[in-house]
C-alpha positions as CSV (number, residue, x, y, z in Angstrom):
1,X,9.3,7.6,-24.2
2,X,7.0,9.5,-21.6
3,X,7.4,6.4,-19.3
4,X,11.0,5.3,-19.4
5,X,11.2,9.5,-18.3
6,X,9.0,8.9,-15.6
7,X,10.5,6.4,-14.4
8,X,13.9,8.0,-14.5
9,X,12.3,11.0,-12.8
10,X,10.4,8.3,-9.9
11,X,13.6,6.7,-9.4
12,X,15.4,9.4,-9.1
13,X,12.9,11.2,-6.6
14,X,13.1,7.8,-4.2
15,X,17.0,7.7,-4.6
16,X,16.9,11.3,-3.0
17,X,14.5,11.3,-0.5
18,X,15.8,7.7,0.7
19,X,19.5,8.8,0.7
20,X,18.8,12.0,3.1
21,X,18.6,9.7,6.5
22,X,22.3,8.2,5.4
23,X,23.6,11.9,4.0
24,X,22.9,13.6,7.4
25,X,24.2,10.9,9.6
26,X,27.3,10.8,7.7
27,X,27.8,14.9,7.9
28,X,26.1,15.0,11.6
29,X,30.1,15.6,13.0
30,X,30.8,18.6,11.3
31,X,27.8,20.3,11.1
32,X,25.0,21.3,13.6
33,X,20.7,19.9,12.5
34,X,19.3,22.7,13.6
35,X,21.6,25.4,11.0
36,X,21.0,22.0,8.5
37,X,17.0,22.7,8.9
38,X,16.8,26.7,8.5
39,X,19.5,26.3,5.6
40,X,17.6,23.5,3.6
41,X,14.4,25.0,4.0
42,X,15.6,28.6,2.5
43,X,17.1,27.1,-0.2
44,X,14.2,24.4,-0.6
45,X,11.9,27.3,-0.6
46,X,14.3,29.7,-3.1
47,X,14.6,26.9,-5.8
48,X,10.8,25.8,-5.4
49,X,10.4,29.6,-6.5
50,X,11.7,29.5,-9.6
51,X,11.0,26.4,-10.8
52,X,7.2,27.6,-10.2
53,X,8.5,30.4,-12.1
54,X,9.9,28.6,-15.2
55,X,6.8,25.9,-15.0
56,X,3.8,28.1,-13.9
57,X,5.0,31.8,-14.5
58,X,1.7,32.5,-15.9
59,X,-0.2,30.9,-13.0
60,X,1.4,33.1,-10.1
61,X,-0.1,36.4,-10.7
62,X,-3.6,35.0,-10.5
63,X,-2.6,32.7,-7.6
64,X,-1.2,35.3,-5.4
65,X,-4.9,37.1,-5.9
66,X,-6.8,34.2,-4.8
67,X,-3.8,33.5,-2.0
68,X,-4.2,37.4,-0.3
69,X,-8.3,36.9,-0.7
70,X,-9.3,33.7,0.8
71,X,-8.5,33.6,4.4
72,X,-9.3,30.0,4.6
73,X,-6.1,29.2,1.7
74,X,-4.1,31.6,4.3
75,X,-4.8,29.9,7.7
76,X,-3.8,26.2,5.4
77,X,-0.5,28.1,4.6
78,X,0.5,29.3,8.1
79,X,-0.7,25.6,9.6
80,X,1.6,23.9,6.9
81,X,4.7,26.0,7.0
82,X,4.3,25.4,10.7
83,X,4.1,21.5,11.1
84,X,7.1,21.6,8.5
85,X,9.3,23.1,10.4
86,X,8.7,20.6,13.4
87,X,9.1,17.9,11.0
88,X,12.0,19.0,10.0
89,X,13.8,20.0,12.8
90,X,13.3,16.8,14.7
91,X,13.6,14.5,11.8
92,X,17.3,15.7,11.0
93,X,17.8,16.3,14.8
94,X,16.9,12.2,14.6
95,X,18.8,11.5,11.8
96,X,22.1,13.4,13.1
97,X,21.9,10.8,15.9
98,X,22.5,7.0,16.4
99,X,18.5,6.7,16.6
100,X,18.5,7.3,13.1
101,X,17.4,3.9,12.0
102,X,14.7,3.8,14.7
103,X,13.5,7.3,14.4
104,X,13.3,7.1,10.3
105,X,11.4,3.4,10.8
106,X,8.5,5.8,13.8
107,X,9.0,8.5,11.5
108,X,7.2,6.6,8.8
109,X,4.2,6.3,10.5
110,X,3.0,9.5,8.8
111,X,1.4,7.8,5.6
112,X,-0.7,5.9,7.9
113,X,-1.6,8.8,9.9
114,X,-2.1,11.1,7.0
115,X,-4.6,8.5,5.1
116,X,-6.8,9.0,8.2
117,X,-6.6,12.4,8.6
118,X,-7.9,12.8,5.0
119,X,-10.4,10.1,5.7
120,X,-11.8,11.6,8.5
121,X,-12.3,15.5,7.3
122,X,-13.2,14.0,4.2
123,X,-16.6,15.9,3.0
124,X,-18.4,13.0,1.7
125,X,-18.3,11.6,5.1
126,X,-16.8,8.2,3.8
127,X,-15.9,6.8,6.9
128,X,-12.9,4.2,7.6
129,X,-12.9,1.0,6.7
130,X,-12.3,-1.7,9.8
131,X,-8.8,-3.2,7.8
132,X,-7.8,1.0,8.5
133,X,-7.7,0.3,11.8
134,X,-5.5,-3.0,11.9
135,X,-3.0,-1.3,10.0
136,X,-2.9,1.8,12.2
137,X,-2.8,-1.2,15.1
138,X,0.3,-2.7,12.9
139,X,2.3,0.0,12.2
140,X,2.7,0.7,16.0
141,X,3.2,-3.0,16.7
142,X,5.9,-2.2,13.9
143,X,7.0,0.7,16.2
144,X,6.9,-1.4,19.2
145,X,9.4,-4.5,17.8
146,X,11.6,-1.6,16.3
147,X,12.2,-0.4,20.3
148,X,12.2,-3.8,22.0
149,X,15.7,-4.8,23.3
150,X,16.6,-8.2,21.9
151,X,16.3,-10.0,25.8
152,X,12.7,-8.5,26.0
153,X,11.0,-9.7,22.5
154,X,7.4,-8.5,22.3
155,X,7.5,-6.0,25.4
156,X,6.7,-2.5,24.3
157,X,9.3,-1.0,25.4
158,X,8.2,2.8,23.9
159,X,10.3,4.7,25.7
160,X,13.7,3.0,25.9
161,X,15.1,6.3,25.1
162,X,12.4,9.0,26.3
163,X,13.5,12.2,24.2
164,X,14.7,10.3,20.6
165,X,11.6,8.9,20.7
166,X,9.5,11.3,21.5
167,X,10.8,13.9,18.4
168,X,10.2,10.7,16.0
169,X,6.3,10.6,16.9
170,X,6.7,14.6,16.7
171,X,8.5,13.8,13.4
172,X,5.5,11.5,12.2
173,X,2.7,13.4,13.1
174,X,3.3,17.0,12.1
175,X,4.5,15.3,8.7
176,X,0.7,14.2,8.3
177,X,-0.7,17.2,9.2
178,X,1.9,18.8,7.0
179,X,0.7,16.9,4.1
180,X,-3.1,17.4,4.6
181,X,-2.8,21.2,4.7
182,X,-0.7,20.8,1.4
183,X,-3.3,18.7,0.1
184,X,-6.1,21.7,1.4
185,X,-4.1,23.9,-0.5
186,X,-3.5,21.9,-3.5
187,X,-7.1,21.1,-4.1
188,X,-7.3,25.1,-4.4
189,X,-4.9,25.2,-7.0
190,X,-4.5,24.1,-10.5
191,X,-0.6,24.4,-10.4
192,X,1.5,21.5,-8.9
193,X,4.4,23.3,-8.7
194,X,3.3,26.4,-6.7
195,X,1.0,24.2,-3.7
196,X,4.2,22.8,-1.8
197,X,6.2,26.3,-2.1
198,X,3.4,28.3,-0.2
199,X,4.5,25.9,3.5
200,X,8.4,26.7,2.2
201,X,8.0,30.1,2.5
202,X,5.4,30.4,5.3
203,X,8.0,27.6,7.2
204,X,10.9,29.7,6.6
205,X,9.0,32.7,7.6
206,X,8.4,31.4,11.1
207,X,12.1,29.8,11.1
208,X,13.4,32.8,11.1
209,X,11.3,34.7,13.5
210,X,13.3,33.5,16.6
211,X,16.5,35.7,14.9
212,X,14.1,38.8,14.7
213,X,12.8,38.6,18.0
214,X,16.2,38.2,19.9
215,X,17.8,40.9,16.9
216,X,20.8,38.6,16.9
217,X,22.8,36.5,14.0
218,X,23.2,32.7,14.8
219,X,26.9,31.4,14.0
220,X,26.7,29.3,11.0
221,X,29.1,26.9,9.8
222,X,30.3,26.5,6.8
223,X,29.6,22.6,6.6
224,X,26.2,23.0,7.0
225,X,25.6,25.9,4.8
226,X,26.9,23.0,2.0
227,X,24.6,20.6,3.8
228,X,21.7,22.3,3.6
229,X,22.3,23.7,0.4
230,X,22.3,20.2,-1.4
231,X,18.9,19.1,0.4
232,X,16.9,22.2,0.2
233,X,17.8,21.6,-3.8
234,X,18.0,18.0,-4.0
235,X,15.3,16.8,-1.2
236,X,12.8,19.9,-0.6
237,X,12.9,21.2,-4.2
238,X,14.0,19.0,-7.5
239,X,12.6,15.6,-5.9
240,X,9.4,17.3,-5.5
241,X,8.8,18.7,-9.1
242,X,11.0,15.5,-10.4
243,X,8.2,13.0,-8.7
244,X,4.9,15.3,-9.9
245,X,6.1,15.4,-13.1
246,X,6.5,11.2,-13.3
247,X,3.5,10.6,-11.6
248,X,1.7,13.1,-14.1
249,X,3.1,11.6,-17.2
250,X,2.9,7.7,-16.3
251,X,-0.6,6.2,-16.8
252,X,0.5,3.0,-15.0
253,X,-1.7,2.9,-11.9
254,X,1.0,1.1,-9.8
255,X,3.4,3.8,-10.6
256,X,3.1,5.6,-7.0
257,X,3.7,2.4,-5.3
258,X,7.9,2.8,-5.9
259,X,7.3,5.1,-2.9
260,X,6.6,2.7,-0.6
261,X,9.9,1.6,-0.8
262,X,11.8,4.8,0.8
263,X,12.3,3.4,4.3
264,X,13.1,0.4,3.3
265,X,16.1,1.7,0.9
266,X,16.8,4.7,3.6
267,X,17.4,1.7,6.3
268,X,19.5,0.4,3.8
269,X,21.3,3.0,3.2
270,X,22.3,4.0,6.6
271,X,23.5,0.6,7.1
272,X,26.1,0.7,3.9
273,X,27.2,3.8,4.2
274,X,27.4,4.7,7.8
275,X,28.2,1.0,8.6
276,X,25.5,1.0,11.6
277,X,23.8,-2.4,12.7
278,X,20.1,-3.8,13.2
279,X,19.1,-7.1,14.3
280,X,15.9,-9.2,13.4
281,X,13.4,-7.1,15.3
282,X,14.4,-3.9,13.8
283,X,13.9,-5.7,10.6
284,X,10.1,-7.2,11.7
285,X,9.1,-3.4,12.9
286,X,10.1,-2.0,9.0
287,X,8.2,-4.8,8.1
288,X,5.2,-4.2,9.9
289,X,5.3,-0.5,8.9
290,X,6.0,-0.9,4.9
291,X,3.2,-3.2,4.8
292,X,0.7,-1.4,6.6
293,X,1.7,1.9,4.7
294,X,1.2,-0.3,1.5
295,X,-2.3,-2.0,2.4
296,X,-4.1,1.4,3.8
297,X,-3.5,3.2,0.4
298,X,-5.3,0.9,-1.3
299,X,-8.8,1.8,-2.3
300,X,-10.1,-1.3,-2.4
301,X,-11.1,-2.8,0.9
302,X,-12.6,-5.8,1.4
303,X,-12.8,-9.0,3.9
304,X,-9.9,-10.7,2.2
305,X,-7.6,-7.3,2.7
306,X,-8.6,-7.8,6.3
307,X,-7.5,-11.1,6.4
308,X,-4.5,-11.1,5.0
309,X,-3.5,-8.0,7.4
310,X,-4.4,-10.0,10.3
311,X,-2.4,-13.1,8.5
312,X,1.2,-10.6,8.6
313,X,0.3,-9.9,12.0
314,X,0.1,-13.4,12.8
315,X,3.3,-14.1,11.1
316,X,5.5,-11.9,12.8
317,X,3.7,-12.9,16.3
318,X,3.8,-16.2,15.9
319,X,7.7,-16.3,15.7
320,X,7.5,-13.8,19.0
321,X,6.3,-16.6,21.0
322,X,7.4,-19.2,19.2
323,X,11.2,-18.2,19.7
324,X,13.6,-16.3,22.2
325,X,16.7,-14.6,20.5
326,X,20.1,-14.7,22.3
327,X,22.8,-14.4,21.9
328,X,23.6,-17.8,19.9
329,X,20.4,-17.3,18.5
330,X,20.9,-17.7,14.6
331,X,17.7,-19.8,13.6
332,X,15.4,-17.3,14.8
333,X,17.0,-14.2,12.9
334,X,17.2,-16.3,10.4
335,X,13.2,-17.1,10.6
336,X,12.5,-13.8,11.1
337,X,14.7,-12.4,8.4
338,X,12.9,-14.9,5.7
339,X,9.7,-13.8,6.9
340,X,10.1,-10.2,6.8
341,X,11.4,-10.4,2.9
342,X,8.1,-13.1,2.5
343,X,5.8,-10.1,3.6
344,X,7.4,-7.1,1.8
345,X,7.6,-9.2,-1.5
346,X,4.2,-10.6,-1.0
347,X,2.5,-7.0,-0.1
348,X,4.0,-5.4,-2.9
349,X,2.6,-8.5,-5.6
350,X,-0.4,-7.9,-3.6
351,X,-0.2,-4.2,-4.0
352,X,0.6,-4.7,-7.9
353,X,-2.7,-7.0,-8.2
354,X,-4.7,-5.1,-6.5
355,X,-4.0,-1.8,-8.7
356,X,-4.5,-3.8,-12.0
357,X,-7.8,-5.2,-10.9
358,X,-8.7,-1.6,-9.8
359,X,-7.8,-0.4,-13.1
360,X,-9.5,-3.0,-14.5
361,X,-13.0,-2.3,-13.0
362,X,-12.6,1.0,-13.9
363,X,-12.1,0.7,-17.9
364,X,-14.9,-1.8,-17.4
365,X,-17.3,0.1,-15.5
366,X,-16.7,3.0,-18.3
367,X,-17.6,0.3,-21.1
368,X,-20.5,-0.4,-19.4
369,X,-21.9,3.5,-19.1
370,X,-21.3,4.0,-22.9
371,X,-23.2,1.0,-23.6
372,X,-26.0,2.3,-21.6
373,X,-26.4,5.2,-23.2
374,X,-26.8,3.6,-26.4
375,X,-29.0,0.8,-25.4
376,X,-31.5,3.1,-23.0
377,X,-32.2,4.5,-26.5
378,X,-33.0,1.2,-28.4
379,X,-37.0,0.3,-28.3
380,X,-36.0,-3.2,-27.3
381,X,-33.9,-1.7,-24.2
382,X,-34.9,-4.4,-22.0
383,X,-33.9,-7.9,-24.0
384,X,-30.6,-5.9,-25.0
385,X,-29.5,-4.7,-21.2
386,X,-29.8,-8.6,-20.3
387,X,-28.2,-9.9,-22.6
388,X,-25.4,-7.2,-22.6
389,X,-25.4,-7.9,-18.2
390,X,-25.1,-12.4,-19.3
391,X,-21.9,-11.2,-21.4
392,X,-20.4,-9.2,-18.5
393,X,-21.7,-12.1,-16.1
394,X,-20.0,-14.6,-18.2
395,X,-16.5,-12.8,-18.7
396,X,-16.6,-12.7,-14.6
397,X,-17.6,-16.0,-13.6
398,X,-17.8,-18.5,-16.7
399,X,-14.3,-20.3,-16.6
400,X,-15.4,-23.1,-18.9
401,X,-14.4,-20.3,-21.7
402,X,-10.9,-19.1,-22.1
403,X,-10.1,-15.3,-22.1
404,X,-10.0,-14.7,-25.3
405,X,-13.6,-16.6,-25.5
406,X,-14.9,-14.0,-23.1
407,X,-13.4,-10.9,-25.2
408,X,-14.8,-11.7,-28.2
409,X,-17.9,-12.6,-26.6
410,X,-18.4,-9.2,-24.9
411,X,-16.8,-7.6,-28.6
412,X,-19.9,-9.6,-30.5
413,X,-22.2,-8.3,-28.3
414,X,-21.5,-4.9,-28.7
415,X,-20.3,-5.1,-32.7
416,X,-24.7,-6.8,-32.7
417,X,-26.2,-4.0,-30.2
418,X,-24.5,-0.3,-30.5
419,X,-25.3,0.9,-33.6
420,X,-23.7,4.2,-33.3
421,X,-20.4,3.9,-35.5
422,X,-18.8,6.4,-33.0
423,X,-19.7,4.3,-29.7
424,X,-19.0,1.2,-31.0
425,X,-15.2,2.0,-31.8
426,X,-14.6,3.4,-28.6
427,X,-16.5,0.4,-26.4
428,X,-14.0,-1.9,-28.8
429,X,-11.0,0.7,-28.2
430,X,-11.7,0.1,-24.2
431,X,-12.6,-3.6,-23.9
432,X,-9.3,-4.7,-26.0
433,X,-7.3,-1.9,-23.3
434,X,-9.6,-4.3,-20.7
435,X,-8.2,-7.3,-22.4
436,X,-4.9,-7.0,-22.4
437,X,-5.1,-5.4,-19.0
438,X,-6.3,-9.0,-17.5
439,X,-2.7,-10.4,-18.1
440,X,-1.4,-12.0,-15.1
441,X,1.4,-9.4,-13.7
442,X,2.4,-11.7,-11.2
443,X,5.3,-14.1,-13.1
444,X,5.9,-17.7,-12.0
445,X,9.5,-17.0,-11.4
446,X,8.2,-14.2,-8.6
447,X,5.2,-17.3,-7.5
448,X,8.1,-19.6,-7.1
449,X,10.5,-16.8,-5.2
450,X,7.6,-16.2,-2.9
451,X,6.6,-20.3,-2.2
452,X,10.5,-20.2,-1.6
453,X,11.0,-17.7,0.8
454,X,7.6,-18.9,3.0
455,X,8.7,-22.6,2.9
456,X,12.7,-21.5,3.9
457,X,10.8,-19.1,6.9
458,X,8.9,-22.3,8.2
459,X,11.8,-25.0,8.4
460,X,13.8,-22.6,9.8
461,X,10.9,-21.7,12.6
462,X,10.2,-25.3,12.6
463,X,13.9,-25.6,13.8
464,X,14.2,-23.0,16.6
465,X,10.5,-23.5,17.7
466,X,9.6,-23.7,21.1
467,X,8.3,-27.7,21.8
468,X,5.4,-27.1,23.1
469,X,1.7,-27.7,22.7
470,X,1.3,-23.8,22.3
471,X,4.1,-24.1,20.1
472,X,2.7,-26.7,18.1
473,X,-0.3,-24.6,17.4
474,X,0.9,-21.7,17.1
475,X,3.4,-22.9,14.2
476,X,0.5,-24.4,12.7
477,X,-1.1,-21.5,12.3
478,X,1.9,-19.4,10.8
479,X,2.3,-22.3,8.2
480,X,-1.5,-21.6,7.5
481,X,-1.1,-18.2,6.9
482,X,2.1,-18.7,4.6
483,X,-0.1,-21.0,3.1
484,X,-3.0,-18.6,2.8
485,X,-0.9,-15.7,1.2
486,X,0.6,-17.5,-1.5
487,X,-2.1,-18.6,-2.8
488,X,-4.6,-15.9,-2.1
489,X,-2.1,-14.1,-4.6
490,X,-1.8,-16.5,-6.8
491,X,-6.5,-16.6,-7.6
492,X,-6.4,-12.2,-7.5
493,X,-3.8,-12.7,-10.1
494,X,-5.2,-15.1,-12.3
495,X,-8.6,-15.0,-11.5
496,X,-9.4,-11.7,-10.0
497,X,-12.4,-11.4,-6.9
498,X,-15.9,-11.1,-7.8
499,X,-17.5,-8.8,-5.5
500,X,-21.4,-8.2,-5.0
501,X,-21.1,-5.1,-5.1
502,X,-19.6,-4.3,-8.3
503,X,-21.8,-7.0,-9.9
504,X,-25.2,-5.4,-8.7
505,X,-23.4,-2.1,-10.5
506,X,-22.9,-3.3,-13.4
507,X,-26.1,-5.7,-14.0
508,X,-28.6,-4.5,-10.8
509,X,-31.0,-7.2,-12.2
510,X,-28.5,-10.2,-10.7
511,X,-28.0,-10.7,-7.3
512,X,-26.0,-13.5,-5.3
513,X,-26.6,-15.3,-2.1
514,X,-22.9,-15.2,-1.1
515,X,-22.7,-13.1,2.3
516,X,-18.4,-12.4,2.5
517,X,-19.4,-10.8,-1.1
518,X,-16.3,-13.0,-3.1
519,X,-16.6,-15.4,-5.5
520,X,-13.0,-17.1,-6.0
521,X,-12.3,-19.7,-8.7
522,X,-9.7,-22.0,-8.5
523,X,-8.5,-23.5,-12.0
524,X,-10.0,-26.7,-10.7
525,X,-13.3,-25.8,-10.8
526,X,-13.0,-23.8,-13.7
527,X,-15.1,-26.6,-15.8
528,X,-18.1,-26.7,-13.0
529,X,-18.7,-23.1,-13.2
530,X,-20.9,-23.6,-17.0
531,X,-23.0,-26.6,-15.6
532,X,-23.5,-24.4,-12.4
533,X,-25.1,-21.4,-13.8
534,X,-27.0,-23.6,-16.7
535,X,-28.3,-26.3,-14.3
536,X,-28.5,-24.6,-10.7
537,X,-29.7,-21.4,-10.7
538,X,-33.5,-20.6,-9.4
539,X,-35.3,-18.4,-11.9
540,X,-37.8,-16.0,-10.5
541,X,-39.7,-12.5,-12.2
542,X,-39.4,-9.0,-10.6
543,X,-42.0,-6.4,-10.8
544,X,-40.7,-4.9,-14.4
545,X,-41.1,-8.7,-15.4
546,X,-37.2,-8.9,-16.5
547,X,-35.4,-12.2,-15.3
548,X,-33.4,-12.6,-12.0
549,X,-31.4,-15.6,-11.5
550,X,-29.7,-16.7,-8.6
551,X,-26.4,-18.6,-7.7
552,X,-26.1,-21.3,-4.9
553,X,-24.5,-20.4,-2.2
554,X,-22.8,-23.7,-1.6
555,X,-21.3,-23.5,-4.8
556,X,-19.4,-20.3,-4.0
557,X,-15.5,-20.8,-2.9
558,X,-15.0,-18.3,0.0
559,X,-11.4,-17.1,1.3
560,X,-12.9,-18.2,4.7
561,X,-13.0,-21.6,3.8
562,X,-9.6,-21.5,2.0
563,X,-8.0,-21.0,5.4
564,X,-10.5,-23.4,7.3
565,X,-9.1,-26.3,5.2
566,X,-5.4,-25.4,5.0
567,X,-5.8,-25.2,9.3
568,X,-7.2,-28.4,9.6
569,X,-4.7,-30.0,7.1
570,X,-1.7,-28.3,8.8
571,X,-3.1,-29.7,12.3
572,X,-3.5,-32.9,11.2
573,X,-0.1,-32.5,10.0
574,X,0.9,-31.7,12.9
575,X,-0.7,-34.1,15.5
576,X,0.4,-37.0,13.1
577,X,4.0,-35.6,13.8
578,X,3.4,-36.0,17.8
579,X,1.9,-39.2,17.6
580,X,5.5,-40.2,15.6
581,X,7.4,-38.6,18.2
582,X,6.2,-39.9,21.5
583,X,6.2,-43.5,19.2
584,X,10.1,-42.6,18.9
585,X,10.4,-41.7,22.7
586,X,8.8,-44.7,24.0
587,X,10.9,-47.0,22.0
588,X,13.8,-45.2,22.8
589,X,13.0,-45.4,26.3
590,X,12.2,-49.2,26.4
């Protein structure tokens, strides 16, 4: 019950905040952004009021205490109610405008932005991860293809129109900064529906000081009073409180990632119901931006999340200079259309994965610390933690047993060892939530979509492909990474990625040779993996005396080599298809 409401809530919040870009183009005649921005905010601001009333009413006394007596929670307050009034006003300034495709897709950049803002003033100093970088450099080379004319593809042309352009970055960035001084404030806070009401009122505080100063009233018209009125409730206020309540509620780690989809349904939006027009680079620049918005949230970086980032990129270059719209240019839209929906579909399968093996490691890394506690206690401690580390080792990396094997392994080893009647029901209660976690949640129906739309993406490039010996390499490469995508999808989902790290936490007694820190196992090796760690692993004793094994390293199946193979097979392909053609030439010739 609690997650069919969430999800009525989430969708409901997306359907709002996606259909504001489409609701103020379509009004932008009869009414003026500016009024639109002061109006929404004041009634944003009054409603957020009183639902903090009827949520939290017990919560504001004590808040408005702590607000008037730290100076720091102050300063967050004025800095937030500033940077969302700039948002604001140039973002429906943007959206009242034919820019408004364009300026939403910049104005999206704030996610990006905002996830390194947080990372850098973070206070455990964890600093960014390289992949943070490539999507920061592909969501501006998502910005750049959004504001390249069609006869210049791949030029960044930033400033085609100087000012529009300009209020979207202002758009983007003080909606960032926006957001972290929220998030200052809300980490103050225990109520979720008072943080976001403080930058309201502080915004319409200093939205309204430019009527005291001059001691004049501003004409307002009666359009954008309604205007305003239905997206200071619908957008500033009820989406809010409707999407903390679902994300509260729904215990589904992927929940959040519905979000992601708000420019994409925005641009879509704008398209229906305002009947504007985008071509394929328009389409290629959302692409870019969605995906790179997608890949940064995710907490769990690695080599592969690099690779794959530089893989889209590669994509979505490739058909840069492997084509040159016109006029008459159909193949190449279509190319690029097919490889745009290829790379949202497959970052938000990826994105699903991810989250599952993440929750995952987590309900496994607490069934680990509650068996610890029990077995630090036992006198034969030592014998126990290994053997408890070779069932953990096993349900990772032993494919000769099926999963079921592995859980009942793991559930006789703690049904023999905890003998604490307490701990042993809720390590059971946790490893069968682990269980039936480890589910694939990528469907072959959505495998064979996703094979579909990469294979339709490279006939068609195959078709409009500049013939060329750059060309020929270059479309050897993009077929690659297609290549390289699907399947990399297809072992996280099924098989999951072993990483060192994680390992050494869990058992700190095993260590492997493997340097990219990945271990993948495709089903046809499944039945090597038990003769590999019975018959080639080199036993050696630590200082505590306890048993270390290691794993050869040329056993291991890295991502690396993956994508070395599917290269050289692709080029081969490729090169046996030249030798044919210059065979067909010279004949023809003769």
């Amino acid at each position: 019950m609690n997650n069919s409401r969430s999800w009525l809530l989430g969708v409901f919040s997306i359907l709002v905040w996606s259909g504001v870009a489409a609701f103020i183009r379509r009004v932008s005649e009869d009414t003026d952004p500016i009024q639109i921005t002061y109006i929404s905010i004041f009634f944003g601001c009054f409603f957020s009021i009183l639902y903090a009333i009827v949520l939290d009413k017990e919560k504001i006394k004590p808040f408005g205490k702590l607000f008037l007596a730290d100076t720091k929670l102050q300063l967050f307050g004025i800095l937030s109610g500033i940077f969302l009034v700039l948002h604001y006003f140039s973002i429906y300034y943007i959206f009242s405008t034919d820019y408004v495709i364009k300026g939403n897709i910049i104005n999206y950049l704030w996610p990006v932005l905002l996830y390194l803002l947080l990372k850098i003033y973070n206070k455990k100093k964890q600093y960014s991860a390289p992949s943070d970088f490539i999507f920061l450099i592909m969501s501006f080379l998502g910005v750049a293809l959004t504001l390249s004319p069609k006869q210049e593809m791949g030029m960044l042309f930033f400033f085609s129109s100087n000012l529009y352009f300009i209020l979207s970055i202002l758009s983007a960035i003080s909606a960032a900064l926006y957001f972290f001084f929220s998030t200052r404030i809300r980490n103050k806070l225990e109520s979720d529906a008072l943080f976001f009401t403080i930058p309201l009122l502080t915004g319409l505080i200093i939205s309204s000081l430019p009527f005291w100063i001059q001691n004049s009233i501003y004409e307002i018209n009666l359009n954008s009073v309604l205007a305003g009125f239905f997206l200071g409730f619908f957008s500033l206020s009820s989406a809010n409180i409707a999407w903390i309540y679902a994300t509260s509620i729904n215990k589904n780690p992927s929940f959040p990632s519905i979000a992601y989809f708000i420019p994409v349904l925005s641009t879509i939006l704008v398209i229906v119901i305002n009947g504007d027009t985008v071509d394929h680079l328009i389409i290629s620049g959302l692409a870019l931006v969605f995906v790179a918005n997608i890949f940064i949230h995710i907490r769990q970086h690695s080599i592969s999340e690099i690779k794959i980032s530089i893989s889209l990129l590669i994509i979505f270059l490739s058909i840069s200079i492997l084509t040159t719209p016109g006029e008459d240019s159909i193949n190449s839209s279509l190319t690029e259309i097919a490889a745009t929906i290829f790379a949202l579909f497959a970052a938000f399968l990826l994105n699903r994965v991810w989250k599952k093996n993440e929750h995952e490691n987590l309900i496994l890394s607490e069934v680990i610390n509650l068996a610890q506690k029990q077995i630090n206690s036992n006198k034969y401690a030592n014998s126990i933690i290994l053997s408890f580390e070779k069932g953990i080792l096993d349900m990772y990396i032993c494919g000769s047993k099926s999963l079921k094997e592995k859980y009942l392994q793991l559930r006789n080893i703690i049904e023999y060892y905890i003998e604490d009647e307490l701990e042993r029901h809720e390590l059971l209660s946790k490893i069968r939530v682990w269980y039936f976690q480890k589910n694939p949640v990528v469907s072959n129906p959505e495998l064979l979509m996703l094979f579909l739309l990469g294979g339709i993406s490279i006939i068609q490039l195959l078709a409009s492909r500049t013939p060329s010996l750059l060309g020929d390499f270059t479309f050897t490469i993009y077929s690659a990474t297609i290549t390289f995508i699907i399947y990399i999808i297809y072992e996280y989902d099924r098989f999951g990625v072993v990483k060192k790290d994680n390992i050494e936490s869990i058992s700190g007694d095993l260590s492997f040779l493997d340097p990219s820190k990945e271990i993948y196992i495709p089903r046809k090796l499944e039945r090597h993996f038990e003769y590999l760690i019975k018959f080639n692993q080199t036993f050696f004793w630590n200082e505590k005396g306890d048993k270390i094994f290691r794993i050869n390293k040329r056993k291991i199946i890295t991502s690396s080599k993956i994508l070395s193979v599917t290269l050289f097979m692709c080029l081969i392909i490729v090169l046996f298809g030249l030798i044919l053609e210059k065979k067909s030439i010279s004949l023809l010739s003769f």
